[in-house]
Each structure stands twice: as C-alpha cells, then as structure tokens.
TORNU-378679 format. One record per atom (N, C-alpha, C): y, z, x negated. Coordinates in steps of 0.2 Angstrom, whole numbers, padded with zeros to 4 digits, always signed. Layout:
residues N
YZX...
//
This chain:
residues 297
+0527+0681-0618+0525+0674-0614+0524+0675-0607+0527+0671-0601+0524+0670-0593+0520+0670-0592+0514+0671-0590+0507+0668-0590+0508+0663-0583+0512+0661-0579+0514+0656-0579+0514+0650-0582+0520+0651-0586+0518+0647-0591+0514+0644-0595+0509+0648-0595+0504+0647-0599+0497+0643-0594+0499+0644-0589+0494+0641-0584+0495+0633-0585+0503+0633-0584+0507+0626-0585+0504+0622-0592+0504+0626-0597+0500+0621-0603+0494+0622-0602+0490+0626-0601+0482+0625-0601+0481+0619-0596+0484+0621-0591+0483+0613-0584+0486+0607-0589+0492+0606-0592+0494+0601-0596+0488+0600-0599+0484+0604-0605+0481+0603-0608+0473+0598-0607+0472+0602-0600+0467+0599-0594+0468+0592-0591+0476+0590-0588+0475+0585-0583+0479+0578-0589+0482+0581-0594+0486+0576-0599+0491+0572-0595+0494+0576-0589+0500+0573-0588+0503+0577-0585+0510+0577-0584+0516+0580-0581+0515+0583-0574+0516+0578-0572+0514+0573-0564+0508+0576-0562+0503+0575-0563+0498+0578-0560+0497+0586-0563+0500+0589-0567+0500+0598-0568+0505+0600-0561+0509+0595-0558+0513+0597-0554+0510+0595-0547+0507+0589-0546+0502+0587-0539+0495+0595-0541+0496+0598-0545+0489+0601-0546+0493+0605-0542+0498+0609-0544+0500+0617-0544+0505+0617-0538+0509+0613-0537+0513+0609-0530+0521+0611-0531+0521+0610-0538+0529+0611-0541+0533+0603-0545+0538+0602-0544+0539+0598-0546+0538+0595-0556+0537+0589-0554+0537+0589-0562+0543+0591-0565+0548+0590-0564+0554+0594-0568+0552+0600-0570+0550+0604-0564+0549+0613-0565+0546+0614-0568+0539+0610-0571+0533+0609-0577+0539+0609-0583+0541+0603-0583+0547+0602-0589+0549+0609-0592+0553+0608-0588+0558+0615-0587+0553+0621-0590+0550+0623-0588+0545+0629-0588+0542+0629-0596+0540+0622-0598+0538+0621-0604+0540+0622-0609+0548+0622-0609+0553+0623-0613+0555+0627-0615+0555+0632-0608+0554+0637-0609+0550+0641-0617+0545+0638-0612+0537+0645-0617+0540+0642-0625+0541+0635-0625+0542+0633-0631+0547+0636-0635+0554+0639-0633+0558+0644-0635+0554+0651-0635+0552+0653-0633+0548+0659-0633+0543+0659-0638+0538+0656-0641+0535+0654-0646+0538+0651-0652+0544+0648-0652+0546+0646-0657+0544+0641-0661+0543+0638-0656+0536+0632-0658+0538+0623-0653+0537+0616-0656+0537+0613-0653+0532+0611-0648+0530+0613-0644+0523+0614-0639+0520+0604-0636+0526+0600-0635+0522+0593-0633+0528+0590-0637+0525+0582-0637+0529+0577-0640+0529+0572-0637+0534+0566-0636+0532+0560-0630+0527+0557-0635+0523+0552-0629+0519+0548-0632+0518+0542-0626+0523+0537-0629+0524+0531-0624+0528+0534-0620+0527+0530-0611+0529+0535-0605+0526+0542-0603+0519+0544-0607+0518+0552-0607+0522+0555-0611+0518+0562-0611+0518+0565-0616+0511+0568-0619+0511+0572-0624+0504+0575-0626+0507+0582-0629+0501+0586-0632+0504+0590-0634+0503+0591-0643+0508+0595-0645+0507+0596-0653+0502+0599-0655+0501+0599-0662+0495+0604-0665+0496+0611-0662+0504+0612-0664+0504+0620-0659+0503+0622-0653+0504+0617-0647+0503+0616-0642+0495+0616-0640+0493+0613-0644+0483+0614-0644+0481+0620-0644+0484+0623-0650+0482+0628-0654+0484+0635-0647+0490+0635-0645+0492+0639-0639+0487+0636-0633+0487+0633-0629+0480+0629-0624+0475+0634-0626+0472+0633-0631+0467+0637-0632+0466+0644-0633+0472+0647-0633+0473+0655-0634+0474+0655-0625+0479+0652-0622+0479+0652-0614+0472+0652-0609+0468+0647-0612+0463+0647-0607+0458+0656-0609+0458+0659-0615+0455+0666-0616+0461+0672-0613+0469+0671-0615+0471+0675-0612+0471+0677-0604+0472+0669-0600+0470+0670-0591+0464+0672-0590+0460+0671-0592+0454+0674-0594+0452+0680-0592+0455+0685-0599+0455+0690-0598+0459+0695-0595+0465+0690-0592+0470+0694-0586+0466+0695-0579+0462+0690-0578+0459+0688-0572+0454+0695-0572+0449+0697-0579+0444+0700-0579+0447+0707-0579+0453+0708-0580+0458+0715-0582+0460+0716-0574+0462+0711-0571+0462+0712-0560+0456+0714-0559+0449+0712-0561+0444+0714-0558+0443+0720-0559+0443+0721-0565+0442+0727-0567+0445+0735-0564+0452+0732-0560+0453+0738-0555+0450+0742-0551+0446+0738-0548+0440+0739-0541+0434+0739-0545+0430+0742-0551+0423+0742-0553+0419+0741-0546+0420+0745-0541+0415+0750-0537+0416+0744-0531+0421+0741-0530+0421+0737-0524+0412+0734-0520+0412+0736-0514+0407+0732-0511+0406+0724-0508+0401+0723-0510+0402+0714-0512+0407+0713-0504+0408+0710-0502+0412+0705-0496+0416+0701-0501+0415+0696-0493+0417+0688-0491+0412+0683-0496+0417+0678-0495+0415+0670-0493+0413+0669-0500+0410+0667-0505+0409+0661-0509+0406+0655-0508+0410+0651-0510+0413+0644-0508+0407+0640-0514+0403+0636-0513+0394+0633-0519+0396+0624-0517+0394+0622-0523+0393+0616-0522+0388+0613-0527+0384+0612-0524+0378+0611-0528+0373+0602-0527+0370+0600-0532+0364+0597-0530+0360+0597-0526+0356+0593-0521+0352+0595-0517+0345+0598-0518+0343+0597-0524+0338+0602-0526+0339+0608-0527+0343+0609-0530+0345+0617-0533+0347+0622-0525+0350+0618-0522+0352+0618-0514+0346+0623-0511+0342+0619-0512+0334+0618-0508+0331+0626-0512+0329+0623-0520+0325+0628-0522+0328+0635-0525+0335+0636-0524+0337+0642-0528+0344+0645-0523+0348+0641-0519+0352+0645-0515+0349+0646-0508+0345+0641-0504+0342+0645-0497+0343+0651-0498+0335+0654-0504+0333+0659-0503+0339+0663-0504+0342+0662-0508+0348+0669-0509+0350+0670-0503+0352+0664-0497+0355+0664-0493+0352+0669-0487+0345+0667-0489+0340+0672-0483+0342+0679-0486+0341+0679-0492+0342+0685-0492+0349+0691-0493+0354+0687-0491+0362+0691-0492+0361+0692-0483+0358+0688-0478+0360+0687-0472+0354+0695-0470+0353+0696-0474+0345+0703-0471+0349+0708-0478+0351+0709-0483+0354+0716-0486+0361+0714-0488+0365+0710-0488+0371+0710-0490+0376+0704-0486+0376+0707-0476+0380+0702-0472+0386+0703-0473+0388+0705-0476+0396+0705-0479+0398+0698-0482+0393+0697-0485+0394+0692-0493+0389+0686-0490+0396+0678-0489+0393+0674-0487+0394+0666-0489+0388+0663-0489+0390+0659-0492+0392+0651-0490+0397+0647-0492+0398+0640-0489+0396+0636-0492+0393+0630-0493+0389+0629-0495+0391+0620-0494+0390+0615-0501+0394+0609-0500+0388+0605-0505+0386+0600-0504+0381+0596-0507+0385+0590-0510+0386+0592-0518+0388+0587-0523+0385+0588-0530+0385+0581-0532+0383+0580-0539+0389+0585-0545+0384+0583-0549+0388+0588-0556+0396+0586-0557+0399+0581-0558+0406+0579-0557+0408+0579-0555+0407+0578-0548+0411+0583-0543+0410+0589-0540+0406+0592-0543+0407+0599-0543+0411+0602-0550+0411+0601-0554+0414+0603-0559+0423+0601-0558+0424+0595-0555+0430+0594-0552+0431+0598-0547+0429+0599-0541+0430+0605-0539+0433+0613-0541+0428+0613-0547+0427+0620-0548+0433+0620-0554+0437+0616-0555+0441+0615-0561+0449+0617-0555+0448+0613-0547+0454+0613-0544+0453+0620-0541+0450+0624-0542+0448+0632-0538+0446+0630-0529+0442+0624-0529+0441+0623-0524+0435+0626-0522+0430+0627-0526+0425+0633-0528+0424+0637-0531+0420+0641-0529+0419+0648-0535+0414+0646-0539+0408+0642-0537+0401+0642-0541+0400+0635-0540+0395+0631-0547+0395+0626-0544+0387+0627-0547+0380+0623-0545+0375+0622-0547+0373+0616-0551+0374+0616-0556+0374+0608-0560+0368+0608-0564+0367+0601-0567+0360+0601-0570+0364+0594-0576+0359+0596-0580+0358+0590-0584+0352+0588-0589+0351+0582-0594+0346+0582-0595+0345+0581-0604+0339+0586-0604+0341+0589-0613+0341+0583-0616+0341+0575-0614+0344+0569-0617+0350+0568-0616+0354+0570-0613+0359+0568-0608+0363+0575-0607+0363+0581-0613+0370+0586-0612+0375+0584-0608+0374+0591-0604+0382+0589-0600+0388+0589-0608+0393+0587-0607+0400+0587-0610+0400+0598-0611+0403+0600-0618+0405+0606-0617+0414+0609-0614+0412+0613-0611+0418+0613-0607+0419+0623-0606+0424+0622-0612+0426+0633-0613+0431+0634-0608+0433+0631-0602+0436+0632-0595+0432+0637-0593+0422+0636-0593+0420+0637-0588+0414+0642-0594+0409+0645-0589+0405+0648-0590+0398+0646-0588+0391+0644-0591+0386+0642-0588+0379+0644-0589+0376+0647-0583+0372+0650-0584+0365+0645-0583+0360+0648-0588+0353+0641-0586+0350+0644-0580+0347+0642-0576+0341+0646-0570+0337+0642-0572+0334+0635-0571+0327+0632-0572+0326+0627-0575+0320+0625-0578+0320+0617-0580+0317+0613-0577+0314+0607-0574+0307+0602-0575+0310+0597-0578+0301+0594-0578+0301+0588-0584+0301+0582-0576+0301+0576-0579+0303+0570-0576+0299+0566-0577+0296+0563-0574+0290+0557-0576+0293+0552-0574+0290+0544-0575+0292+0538-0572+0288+0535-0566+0293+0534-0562+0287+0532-0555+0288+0526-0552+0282+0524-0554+0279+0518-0554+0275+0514-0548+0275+0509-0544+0271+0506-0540+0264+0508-0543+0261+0512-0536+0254+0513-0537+0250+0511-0541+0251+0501-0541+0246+0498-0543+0246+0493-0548+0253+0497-0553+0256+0495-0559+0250+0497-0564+0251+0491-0569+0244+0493-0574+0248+0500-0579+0243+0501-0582+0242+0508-0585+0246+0508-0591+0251+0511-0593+0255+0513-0599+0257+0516-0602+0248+0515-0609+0248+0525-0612+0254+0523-0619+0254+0529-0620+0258+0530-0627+0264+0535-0624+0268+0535-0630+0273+0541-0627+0281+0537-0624+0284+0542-0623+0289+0538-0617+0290+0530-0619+0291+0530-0624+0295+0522-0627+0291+0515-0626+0283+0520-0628+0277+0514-0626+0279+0513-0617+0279+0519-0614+0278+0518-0607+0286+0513-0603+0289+0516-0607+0296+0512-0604+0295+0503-0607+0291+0501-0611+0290+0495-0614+0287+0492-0609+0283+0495-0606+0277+0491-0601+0280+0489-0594+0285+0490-0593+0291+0490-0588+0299+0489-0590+0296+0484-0597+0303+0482-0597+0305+0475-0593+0299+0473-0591+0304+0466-0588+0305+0468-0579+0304+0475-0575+0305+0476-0570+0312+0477-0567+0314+0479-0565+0323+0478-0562+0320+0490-0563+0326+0492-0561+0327+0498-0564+0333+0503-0556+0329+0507-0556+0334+0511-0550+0336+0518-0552+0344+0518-0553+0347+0524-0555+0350+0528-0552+0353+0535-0553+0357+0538-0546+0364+0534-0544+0366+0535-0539+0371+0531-0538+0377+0534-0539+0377+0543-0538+0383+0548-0537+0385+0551-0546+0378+0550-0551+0380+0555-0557+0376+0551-0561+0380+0549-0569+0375+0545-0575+0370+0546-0579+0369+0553-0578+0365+0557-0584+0357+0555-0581+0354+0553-0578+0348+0549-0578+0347+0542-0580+0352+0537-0581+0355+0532-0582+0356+0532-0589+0360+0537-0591+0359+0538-0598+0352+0539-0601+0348+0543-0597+0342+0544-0601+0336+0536-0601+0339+0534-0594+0334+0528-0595+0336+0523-0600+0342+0522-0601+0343+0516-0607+0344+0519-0613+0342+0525-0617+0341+0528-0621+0334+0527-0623+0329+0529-0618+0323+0529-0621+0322+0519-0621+0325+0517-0615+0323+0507-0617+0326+0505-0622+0330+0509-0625+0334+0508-0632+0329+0509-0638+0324+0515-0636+0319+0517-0640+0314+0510-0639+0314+0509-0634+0308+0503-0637+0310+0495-0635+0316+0495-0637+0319+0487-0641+0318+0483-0635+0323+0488-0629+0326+0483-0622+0331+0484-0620+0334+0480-0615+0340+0483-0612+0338+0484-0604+0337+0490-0600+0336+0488-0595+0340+0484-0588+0336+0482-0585+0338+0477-0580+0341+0482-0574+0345+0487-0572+0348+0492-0567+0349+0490-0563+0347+0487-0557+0350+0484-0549+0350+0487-0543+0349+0494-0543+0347+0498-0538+0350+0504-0540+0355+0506-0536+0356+0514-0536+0356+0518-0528+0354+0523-0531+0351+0528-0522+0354+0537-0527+0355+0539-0519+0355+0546-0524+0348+0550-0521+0348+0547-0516+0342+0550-0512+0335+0551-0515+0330+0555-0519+0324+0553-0522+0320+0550-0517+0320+0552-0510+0314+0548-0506+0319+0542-0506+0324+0540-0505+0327+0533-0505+0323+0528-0513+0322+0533-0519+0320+0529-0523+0313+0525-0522+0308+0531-0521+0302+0532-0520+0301+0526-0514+0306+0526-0508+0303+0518-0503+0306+0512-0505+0310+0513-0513+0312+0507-0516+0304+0504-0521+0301+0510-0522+0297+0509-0529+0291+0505-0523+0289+0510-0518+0285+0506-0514+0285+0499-0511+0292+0497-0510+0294+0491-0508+0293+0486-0516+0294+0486-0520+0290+0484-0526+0298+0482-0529+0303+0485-0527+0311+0484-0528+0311+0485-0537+0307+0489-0540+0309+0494-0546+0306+0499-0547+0308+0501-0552+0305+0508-0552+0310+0514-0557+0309+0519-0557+0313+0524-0558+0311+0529-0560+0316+0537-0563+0314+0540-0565+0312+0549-0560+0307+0552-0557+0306+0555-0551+0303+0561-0555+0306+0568-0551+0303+0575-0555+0293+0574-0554+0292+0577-0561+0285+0579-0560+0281+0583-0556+0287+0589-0552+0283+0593-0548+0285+0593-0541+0286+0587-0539+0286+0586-0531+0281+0579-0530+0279+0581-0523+0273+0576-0521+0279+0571-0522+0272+0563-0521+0274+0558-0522+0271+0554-0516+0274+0549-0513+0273+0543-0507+0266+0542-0508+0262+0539-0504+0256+0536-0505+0259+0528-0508+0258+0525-0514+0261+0520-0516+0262+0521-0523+0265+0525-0521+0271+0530-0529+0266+0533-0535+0267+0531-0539+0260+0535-0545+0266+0536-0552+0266+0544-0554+0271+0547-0559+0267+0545-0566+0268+0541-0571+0267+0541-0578+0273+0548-0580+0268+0550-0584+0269+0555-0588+0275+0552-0595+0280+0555-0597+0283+0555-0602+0284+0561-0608+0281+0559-0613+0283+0564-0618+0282+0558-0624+0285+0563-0629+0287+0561-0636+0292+0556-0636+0299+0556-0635+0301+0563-0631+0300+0565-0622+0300+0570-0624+0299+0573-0613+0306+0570-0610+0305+0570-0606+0311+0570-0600+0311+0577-0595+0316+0581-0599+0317+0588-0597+0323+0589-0592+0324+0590-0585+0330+0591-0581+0332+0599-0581+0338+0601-0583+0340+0608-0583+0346+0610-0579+0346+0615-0576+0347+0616-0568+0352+0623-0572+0360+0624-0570+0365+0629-0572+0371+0630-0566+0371+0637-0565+0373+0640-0562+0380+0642-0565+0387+0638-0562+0392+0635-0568+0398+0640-0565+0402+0645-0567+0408+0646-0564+0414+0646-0567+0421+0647-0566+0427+0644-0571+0427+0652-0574+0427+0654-0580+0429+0657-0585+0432+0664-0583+0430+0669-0584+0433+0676-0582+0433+0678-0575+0427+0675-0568+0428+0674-0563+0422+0679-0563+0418+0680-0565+0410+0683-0565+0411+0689-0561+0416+0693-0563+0417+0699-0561+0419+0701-0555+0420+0696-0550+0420+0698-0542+0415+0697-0541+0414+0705-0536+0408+0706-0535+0404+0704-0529+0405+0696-0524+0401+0694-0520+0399+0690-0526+0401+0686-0532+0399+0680-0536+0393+0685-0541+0396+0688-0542+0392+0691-0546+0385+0695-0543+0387+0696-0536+0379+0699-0533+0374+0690-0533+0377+0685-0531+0375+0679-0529+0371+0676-0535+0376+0678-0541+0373+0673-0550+0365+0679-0551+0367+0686-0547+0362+0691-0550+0355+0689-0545+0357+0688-0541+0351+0684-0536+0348+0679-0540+0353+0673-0540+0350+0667-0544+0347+0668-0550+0349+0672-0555+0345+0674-0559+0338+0677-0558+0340+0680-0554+0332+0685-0554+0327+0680-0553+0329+0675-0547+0323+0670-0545+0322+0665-0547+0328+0666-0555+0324+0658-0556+0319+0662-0563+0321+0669-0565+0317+0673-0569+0308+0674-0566+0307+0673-0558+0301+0675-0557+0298+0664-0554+0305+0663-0554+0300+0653-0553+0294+0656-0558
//
C-alpha cells in the first residue's frame, strides 16, 4: 500500500468529503478519487460508497482509517528514529490558552532562551478548537488545551495528550450577593433568576453551567459572552451577571468566589500533539520542560 494513499483515506476519514481532502492537501478532488481506487484495488476491498451527492466510507474503509492513522504514525516515528542523538534546533509553532500561556509556557520560554537558544518557540493565543484545528492542518506542533472533568474534551486517537495541571472553579458572584451554602446545585439555585456570562471563543464552561442549573431544576438565562476573565469580573461588578472564575487567582474588589463542590468544578490543562510527533527533538525537549513544571506547580 502508498502511504500516500493512505493519508488520502485517514484525511477522507477526518474531513468526510472529497473536496476538502483535496482543499486540505492541494490536489485535485479527481486525484483523491483516483488515488482511492487505487488503494482499493490494492486491498481488494471496496473502501467508500456514495451517499447522496458525497461519499462516505465502508466498514472496510473504517476498519483501514484506523490501521492508517497507527501505520503514519509509526512511519513518522521510524524518520525520527534516524537522528536519536540529533541536537534540539528550530522553531516549534504553540497555540495555547491564555492561562497556560501565562502559567506554563513563559517559563519554558525563559528557559530555552538561557540553555537551549537553538530551540524556539512561536507562540499563538487560541482556544481549544482552534487549536486542535490547527494542530489537525499541521499548522502547529503543540497545542495547550484544557477541559472540564464535567465537560471532557471529545476523544481524539489522531493526537496524543498530555495532563500538566488542574484548578477548581468557583462562581463569582457580585460582592454583595446574599450567601449560598450547600453544594454546587444549592449554589447555582440561588442565582437562578440572574442573567449568566459565558466564554465567547470555547463551550466547555457553558456546558458546565447548564449542567449543574440542570442539577438544580433551571434553565439558565446566558446574555453575556467575554473570553477575557477580567472582562467577566467588570461584568460581574457592573451587576450584568455572574459567572464561572478559577479559585486561585485574585478577584476585583466587588467580585466574591462561592465555592463549588458536590460536584467541584475541576479545569484540566493538556499539552496536546498529533500522534507520532513526540520524537523530534525540540518538541520533545519543550513537552519535557512542561512536564517537569507542572510536576513541581
């Protein structure tokens, strides 16, 4: 089999049309066709089927997809393996959240530029969605995502994902909102008829707030999206709403964090790259960095 070819169905498999494996890879859709047909004569297999004006693929078609995204994999990881000894150099290309930004790549940053100026890094501030779409069109090497243990990210065997850090999340509330004990569902109760401020770039907190107002028999009222935390924080003090803000960073004078447990609100922080990439060695001095400091957070 091409490993060409096989690129062509694993991307078929990922973008689910012709036309865009072709806008992906910059060949005509015929040449996708064409190419298809091939691997399918070569396997002995019918690999896709029409479906309406697409196409889709067959069971065996699946069943190869999934043998192609380990075999590129381990073609990818059999090149690296040439150069074991290679010295880290060049660019890796990050696209991350602004927290993780802040709290976990600076520091590498500072410290590639003082023991390892070879190995540099570029650096692009995006949510998890579009970082993983990035990291899917090989527009980056590394992407920093997070998700929340109510709110799993989607599983995705393209890529590979490492954990670095957690925090918990409280609800931040206008200073001089009355008091709402009990565990999360009580707290989210006592703020059900207030209007509701979500992120505006990623769902996954969005999902958590109408999960737990789910838990305590509301729908919330969502009017306000910011992606900025101080953006939310001068909504919350403006008396706009109120929202979901991490537990370990200060707060506005105004701003006061209720505590959430039973269940917690947990934010987890992952250090995400596509599948068999690990072993070049600037990414891998960078992922060895990030680990060690989120080992000693």
């Amino acid at each position: 089999m091409d490993l060409r070819r096989l690129r062509l169905l694993r991307e078929l498999a990922r973008l689910g049309s012709m036309r865009e494996v072709a806008d992906e890879l910059g060949v005509t859709t015929s040449t996708v066709s064409q190419q298809l047909a091939v691997l399918a004569r070569e396997v002995g297999a019918d690999l896709i089927e029409p479906a309406g004006r697409r196409v889709r693929l067959t069971p065996a078609g699946r069943r190869l997809a999934g043998h192609a995204v380990t075999i590129l994999a381990a073609v990818e990881a059999a090149r690296l393996d040439l150069d074991p000894q290679a010295q880290p150099a060049g660019t890796v290309r990050v696209a991350g959240f602004a927290t993780a930004v802040r709290r976990s790549l600076l520091p590498v940053a500072a410290d590639l530029a003082v023991r390892h100026p070879a190995v540099r890094l570029r650096i692009h501030e995006h949510e998890p969605t579009e970082a993983y779409a990035l990291l899917a069109a090989d527009g980056i090497d590394l992407a920093l995502t997070y998700d929340y243990h109510l709110a799993p990210a989607p599983v995705d065997h393209t890529v590979e994902a490492i954990a670095l850090w957690s925090t918990t999340w409280s609800l931040g509330v206008p200073a001089d909102a009355p008091p709402a004990p009990g565990g999360s569902p009580e707290v989210f109760r006592g703020f059900a008829g207030h209007d509701w401020i979500v992120n505006s770039r990623n769902t996954a907190d969005e999902v958590v707030v109408r999960a737990l107002a789910s838990m305590a028999d509301f729908e919330p009222r969502v009017e306000h999206r910011a992606d900025s935390l101080e953006l939310v924080q001068d909504m919350i003090v403006a008396g706009l709403g109120v929202g979901l803000l991490p537990a370990d960073q200060p707060t506005l004078p105004g701003v006061r964090l209720l505590p959430l447990v039973g269940p917690e609100v947990r934010m987890r922080s992952y250090a995400v790259t596509r599948r068999g990439r690990t072993g070049w060695p600037p990414l891998a001095l960078v992922l060895g960095l990030l680990t060690a400091d989120a080992a000693t957070a």
